[in-house]
N, C-alpha and C positions, 0 to 999 in steps of 0.2 A: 644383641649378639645371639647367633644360631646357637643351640647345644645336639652334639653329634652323638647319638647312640650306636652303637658302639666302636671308639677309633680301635679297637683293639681286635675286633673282625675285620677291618683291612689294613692293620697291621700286619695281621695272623696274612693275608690272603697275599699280600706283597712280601712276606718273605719267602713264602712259597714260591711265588710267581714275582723273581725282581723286575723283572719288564717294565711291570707297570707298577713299580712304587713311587715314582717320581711323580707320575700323572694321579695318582690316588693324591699325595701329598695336596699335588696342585688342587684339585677340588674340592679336598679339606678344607685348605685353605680358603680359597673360593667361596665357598657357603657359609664358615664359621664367621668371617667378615660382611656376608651381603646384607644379612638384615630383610632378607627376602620376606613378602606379607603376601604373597598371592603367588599361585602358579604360574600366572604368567610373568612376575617379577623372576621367576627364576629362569621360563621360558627365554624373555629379554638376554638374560643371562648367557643360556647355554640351548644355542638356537636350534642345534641336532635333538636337543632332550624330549622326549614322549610324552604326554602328559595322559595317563590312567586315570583310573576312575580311581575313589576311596584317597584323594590326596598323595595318590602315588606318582613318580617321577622315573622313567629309565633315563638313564645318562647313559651315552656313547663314551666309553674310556679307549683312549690308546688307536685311533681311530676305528671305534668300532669293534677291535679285536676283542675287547670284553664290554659288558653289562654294568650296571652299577642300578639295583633298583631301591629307593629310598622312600618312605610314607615322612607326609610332612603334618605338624603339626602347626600351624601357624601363628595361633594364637597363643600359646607356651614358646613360641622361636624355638621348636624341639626337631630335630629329625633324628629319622631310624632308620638303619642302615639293613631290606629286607632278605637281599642277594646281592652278593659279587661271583661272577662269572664269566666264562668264555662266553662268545656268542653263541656257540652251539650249546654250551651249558642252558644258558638261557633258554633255548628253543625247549626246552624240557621241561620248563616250568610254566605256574602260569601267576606273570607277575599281577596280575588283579588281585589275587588271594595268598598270596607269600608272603 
């Protein structure tokens, strides 16, 4: 089983923004249950998702209306939660290094 660092940054980000609390939920979901061991196991997964360099993953949320960037650690089943953002928020960063 995955462990989610931190549900409580998109907690914080979906009460802000309830739009997308539902779909944040759903991917929680999603990930806590995959058991995912490689990138492309998450790839398989969630076929829109990015895959970065450094073990990082963007996820399309909400059709794309926001970001979700996450660093995996595979071997601990750990993920970290790096940004959540609009997509234009996104375009500001740069998720290789966040």
């Amino acid at each position: 089983m995955e462990r989610i660092f931190a549900k409580s940054t998109l907690k914080e980000y979906w009460g802000q923004h309830p739009d997308i609390e539902q779909y944040l939920k759903t991917w929680y979901d999603t990930a806590m249950n995959s058991g995912w061991e490689t990138l492309n196991a998450v790839k398989q997964t969630y076929i829109n998702a990015s895959i970065l360099k450094d073990s990082r993953i963007v996820f399309n949320i909400k059709g794309n209306s926001y970001r979700l960037v996450v660093k995996f650690n595979f071997e601990k089943q750990w993920i970290f939660v790096r940004f959540i953002g609009t997509h234009s928020d996104y375009d500001k960063i740069d998720a290789n290094t966040i």
